[in-house]
Wavefront OBJ file of the C-alpha trace (Angstrom):
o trace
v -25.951 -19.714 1.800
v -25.059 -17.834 4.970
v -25.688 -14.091 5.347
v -22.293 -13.059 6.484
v -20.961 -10.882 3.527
v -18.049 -9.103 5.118
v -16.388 -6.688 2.986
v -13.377 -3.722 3.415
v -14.908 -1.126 2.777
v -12.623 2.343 2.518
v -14.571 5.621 3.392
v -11.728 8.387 2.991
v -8.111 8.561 2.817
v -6.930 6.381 6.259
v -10.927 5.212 6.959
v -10.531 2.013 6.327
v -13.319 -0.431 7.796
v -14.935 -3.987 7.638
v -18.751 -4.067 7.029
v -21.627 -6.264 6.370
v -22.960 -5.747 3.021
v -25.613 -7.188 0.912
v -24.699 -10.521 -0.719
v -25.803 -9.940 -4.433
v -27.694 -11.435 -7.079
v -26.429 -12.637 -10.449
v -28.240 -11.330 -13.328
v -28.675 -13.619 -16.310
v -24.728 -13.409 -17.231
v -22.689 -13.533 -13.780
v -21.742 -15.905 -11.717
v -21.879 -14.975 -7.826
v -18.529 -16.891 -5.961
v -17.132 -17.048 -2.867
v -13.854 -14.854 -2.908
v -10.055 -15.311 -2.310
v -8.508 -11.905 -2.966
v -5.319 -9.990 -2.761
v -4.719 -6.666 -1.772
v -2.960 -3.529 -2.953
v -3.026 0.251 -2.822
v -5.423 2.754 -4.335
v -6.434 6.859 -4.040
v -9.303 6.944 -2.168
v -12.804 8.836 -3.878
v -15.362 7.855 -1.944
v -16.429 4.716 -0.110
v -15.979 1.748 -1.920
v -15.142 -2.306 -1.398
v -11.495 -2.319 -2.339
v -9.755 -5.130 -4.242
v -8.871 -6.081 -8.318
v -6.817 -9.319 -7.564
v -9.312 -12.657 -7.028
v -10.333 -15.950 -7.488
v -13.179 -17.989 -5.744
v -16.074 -20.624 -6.142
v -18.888 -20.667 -7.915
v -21.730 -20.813 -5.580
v -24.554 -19.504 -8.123
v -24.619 -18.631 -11.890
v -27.127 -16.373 -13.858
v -29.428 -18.112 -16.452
v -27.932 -17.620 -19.738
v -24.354 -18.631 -17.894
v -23.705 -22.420 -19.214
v -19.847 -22.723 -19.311
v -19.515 -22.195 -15.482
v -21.640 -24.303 -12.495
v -22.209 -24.121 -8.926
v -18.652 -25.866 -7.446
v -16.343 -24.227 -10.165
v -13.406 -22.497 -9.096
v -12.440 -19.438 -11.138
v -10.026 -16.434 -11.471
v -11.573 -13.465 -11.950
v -10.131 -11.030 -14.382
v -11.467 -7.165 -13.043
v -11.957 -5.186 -16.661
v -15.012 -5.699 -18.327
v -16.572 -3.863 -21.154
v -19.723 -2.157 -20.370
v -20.583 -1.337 -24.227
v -19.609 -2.357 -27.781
v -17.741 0.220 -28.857
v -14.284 0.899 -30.904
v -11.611 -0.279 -28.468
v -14.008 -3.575 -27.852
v -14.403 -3.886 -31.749
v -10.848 -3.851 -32.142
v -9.517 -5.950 -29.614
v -8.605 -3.256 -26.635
v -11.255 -3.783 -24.485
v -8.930 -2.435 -21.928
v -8.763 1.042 -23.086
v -12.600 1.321 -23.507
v -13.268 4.742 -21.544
v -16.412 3.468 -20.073
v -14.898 -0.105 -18.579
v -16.160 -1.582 -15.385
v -13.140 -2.045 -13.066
v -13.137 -3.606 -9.773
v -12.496 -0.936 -7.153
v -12.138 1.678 -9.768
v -14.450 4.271 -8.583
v -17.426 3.883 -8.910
v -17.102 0.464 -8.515
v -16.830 -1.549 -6.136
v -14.172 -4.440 -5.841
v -13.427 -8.219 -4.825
v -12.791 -8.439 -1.129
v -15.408 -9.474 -0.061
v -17.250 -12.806 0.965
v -19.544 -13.066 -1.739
v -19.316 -11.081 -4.963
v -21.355 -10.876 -8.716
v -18.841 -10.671 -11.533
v -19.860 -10.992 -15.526
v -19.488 -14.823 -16.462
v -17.638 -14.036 -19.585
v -14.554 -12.538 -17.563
v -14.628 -15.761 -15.075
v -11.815 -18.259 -15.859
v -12.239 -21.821 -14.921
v -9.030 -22.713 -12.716
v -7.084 -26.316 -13.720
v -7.214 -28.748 -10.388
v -3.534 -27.818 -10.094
v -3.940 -24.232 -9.764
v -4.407 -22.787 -6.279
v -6.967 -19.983 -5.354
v -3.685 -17.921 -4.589
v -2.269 -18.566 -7.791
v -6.030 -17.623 -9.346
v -5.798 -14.330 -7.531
v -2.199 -13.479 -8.459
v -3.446 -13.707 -12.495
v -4.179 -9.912 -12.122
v -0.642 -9.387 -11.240
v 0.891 -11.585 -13.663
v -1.257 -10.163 -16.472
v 0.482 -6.789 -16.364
v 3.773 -8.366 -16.394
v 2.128 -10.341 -19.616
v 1.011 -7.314 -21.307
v 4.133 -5.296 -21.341
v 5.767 -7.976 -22.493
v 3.568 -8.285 -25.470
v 3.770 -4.657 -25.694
v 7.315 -4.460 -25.545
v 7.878 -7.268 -28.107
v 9.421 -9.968 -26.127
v 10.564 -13.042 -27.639
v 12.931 -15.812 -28.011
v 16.382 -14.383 -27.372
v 15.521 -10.881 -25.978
v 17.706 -9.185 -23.806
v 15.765 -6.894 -20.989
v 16.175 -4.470 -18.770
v 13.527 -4.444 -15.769
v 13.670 -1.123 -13.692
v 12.122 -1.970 -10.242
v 11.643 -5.505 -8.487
v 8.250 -4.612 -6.651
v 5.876 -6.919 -7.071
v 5.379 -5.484 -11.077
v 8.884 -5.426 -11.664
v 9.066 -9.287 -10.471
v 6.141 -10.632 -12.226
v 7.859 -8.752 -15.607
v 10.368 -10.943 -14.841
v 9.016 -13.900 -14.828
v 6.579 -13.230 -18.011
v 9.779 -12.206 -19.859
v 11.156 -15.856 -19.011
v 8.558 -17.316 -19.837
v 8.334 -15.374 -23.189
v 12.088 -16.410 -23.968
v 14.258 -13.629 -23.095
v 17.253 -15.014 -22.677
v 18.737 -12.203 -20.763
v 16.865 -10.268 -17.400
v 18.769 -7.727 -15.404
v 16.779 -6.307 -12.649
v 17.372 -3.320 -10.793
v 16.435 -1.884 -7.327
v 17.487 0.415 -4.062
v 16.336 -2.732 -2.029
v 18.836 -5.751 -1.724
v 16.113 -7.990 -0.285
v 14.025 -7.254 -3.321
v 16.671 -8.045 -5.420
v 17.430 -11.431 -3.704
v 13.473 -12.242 -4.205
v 14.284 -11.498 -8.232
v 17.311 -13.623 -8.136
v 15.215 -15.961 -6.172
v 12.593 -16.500 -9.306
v 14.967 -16.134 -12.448
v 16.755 -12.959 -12.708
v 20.134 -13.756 -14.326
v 21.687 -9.823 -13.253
v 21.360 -7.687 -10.084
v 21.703 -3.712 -10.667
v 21.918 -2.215 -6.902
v 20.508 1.534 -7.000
v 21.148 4.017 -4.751
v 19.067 7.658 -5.326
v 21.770 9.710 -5.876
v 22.878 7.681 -8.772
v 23.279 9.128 -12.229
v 20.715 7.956 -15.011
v 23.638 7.455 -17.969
v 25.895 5.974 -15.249
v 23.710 3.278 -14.373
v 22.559 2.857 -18.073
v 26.483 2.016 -18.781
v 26.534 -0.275 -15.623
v 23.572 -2.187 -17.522
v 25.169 -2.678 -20.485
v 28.442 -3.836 -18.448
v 26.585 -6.147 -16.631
v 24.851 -7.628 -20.011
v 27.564 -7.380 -22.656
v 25.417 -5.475 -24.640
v 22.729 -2.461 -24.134
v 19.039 -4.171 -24.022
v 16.640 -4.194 -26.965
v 13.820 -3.963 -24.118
v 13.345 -2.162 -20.896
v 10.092 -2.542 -18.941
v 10.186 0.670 -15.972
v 7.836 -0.608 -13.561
v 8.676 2.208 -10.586
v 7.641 5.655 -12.232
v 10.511 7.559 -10.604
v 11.640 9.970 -12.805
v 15.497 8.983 -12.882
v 14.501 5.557 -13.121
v 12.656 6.275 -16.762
v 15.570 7.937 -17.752
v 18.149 5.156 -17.150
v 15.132 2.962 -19.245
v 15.342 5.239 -22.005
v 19.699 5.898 -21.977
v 20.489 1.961 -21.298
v 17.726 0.865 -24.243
v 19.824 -0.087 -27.931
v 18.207 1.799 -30.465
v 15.958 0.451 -32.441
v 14.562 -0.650 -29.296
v 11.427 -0.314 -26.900
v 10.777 1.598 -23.685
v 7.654 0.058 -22.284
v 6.774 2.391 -19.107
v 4.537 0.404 -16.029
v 5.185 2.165 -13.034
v 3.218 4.963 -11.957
v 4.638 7.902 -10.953
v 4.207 11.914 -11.611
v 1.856 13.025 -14.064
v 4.656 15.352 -15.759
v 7.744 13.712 -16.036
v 11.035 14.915 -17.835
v 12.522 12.553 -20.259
v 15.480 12.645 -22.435
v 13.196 12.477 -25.507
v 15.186 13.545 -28.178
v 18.016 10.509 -27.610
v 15.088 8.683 -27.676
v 13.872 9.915 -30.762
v 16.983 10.168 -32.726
v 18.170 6.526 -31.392
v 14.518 5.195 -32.792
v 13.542 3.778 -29.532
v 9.917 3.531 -29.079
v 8.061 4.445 -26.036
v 4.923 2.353 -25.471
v 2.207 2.753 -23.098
v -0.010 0.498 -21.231
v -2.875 0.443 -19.541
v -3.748 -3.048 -17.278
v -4.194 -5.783 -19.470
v -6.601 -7.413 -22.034
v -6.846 -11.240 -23.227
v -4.303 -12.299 -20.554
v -5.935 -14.876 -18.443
v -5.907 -18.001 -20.696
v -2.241 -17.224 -21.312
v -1.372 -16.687 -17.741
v -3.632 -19.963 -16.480
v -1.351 -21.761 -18.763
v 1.571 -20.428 -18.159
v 0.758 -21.342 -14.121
v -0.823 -24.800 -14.959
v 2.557 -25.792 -17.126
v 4.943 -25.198 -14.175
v 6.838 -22.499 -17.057
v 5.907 -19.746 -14.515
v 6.092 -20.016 -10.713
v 4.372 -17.224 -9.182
v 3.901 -18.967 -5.725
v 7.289 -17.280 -4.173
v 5.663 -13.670 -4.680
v 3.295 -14.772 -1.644
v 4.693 -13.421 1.675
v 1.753 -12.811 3.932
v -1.904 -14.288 4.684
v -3.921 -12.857 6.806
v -7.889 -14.052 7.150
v -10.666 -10.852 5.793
v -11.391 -10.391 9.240
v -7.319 -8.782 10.140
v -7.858 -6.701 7.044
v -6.629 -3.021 8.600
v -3.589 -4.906 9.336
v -2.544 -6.813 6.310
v -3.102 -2.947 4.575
v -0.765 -1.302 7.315
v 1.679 -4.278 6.259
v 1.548 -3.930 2.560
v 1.211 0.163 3.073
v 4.819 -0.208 5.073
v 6.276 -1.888 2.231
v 6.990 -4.848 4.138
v 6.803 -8.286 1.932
v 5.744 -8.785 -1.490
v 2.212 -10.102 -1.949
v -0.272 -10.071 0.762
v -3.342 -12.921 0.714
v -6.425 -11.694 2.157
v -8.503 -15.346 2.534
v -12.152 -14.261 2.556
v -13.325 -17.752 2.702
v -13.767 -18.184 6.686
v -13.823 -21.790 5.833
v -10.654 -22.200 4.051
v -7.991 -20.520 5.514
v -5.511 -23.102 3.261
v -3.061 -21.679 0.695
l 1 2 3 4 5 6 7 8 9 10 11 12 13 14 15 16 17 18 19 20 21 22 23 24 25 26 27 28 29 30 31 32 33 34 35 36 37 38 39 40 41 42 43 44 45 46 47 48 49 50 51 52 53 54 55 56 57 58 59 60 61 62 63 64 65 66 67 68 69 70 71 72 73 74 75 76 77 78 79 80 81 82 83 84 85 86 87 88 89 90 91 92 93 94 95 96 97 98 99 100 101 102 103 104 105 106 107 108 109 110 111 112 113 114 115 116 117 118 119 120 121 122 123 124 125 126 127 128 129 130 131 132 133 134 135 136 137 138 139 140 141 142 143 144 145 146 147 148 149 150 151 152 153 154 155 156 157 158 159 160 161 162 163 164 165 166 167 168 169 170 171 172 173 174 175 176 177 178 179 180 181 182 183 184 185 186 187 188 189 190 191 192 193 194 195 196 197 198 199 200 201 202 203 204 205 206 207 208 209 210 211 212 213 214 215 216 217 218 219 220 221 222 223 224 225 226 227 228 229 230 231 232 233 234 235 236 237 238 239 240 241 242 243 244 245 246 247 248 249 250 251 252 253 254 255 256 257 258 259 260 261 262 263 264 265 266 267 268 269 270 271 272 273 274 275 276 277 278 279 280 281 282 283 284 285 286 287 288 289 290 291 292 293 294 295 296 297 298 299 300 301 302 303 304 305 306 307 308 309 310 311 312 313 314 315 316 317 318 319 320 321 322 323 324 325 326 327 328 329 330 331 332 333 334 335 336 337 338 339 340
């Protein structure tokens, strides 16, 4: 194994730099892999190796590891429980307060050339899977999980409010789920041709100034009926409240998206109307749905994939994806494979 363990490394807000770091050691239960990662944006704490969204080959395993070997090529999902507590008990491993998360300070995350991950949260990848496809799991399993959350299932009609990259891989985990019915809604007409692209079956154009109830009647226009399920994935406050006005009652609001940490909502329709509002927080048991999902052909997550750019161009893939320009952006951390 070389000693070249080049990793982006962000110091403060802006400092972003590429820097040799030590190439770890697995304990008994990790695995230690060669990395293909994706990137994306985060607030900045203190330095730390950015990065959540990987896949890579095995090139060492701890000794109690015997499901994965040297020559394995795995996705790597970035949650992992550090104790046995409630949430782990019960099945929300996810919501654990004291969960390791890649580049969640203070740890440190996947783009890197070498990294030491917990065997247990290392998924074996089918031979038809590509290390991009591996990576863009982490994406995908968000899209999964507020689905699951939301309730989607054969038949469902649903509203998606944003067709970033969340927004789009809602989308395609609602197919996949059997909603028969996706409309998809955005300021950006070249995001909206991407989600028409993969699956969507309507188009809602946005503009700011628009009002929330008007565009909640366009949706129902559009679909013939108001939506038992809207998944927000943009956290703008009007945006939530078209969600909340277009959803039939008796219906779910599932919000994604990110956005202030008080936001006003028309609550009381909400409330009177029955429609439930359900959180979510990442993900949890989503990779062996989402590997088989990708190795089926039912979901194809390749068109997402915009950019590459090798580890070593790293300040300028993040100036890319921080401009908004393109959808996903491959970072290929394996000098020696440069392949999709």
């Amino acid at each position: 194994m070389d000693k070249d363990n080049l990793s982006v490394v962000v110091h403060s807000k802006g400092d972003l730099r590429l820097e040799q770091r030590p190439i770890p050691e697995p304990g008994p239960n990790d695995v230690h892999m060669w990395l293909n990662g994706r990137i994306g944006d985060f607030v900045v704490k203190q330095p730390m190796v950015l990065g959540h969204e990987a896949s890579g080959r095995v090139v060492k395993v701890g000794s109690a590891v015997t499901h994965l070997k040297e020559g394995d090529r795995v996705a790597v999902e970035p949650g992992v429980p550090r104790e046995v507590d409630e949430f782990f008990k019960s099945g929300h491993y996810n919501l654990s307060p004291s969960v390791f998360f890649c580049s969640s300070p203070p740890d440190d995350g996947t783009l890197c050339r070498y990294y030491k991950h917990n065997a247990n949260f290392c998924y074996k990848l089918p031979d038809n899977l590509t290390f991009e496809e591996g990576a863009l799991i982490e994406p995908l399993s968000v899209g999964i999980h507020a689905c699951r959350r939301a309730g989607v299932t054969l038949g469902s009609s649903v509203f998606v409010c944003g067709a970033g990259p969340i927004g789009l891989v809602s989308l395609l985990a609602a197919k996949a789920m059997g909603a028969s019915q996706v409309i998809i809604s955005d300021l950006s007409s070249d995001r909206l041709a991407k989600a028409k692209e993969i699956g969507a079956d309507f188009l809602l154009p946005v503009k700011k100034e628009d009002e929330p109830k008007e565009m909640a009647k366009k949706v129902e226009g559009m679909l013939g009926c108001m939506p038992e399920i809207s998944i927000e994935c943009t956290g703008v406050q009007s945006s939530i409240q078209t969600a909340i006005y277009a959803t039939r009652s008796g219906g779910a609001v599932v919000p994604v998206g990110f956005g202030a940490d008080m936001t006003t909502v028309p609550l009381l329709n909400a409330a009177l109307r029955e429609v439930d509002i359900r959180g979510v927080f990442r993900y949890r048991n989503t990779w062996p749905v989402a590997i088989s999902m990708l190795a089926s052909k039912k979901v194809n997550i390749k068109p997402l994939v915009t950019h590459r750019f090798p580890l070593e161009q790293a300040v300028q893939a993040f100036e890319m994806s921080r401009q908004g320009l393109g959808v996903k952006v491959i970072l290929k951390c394996d000098k020696n494979d440069q392949n999709p």
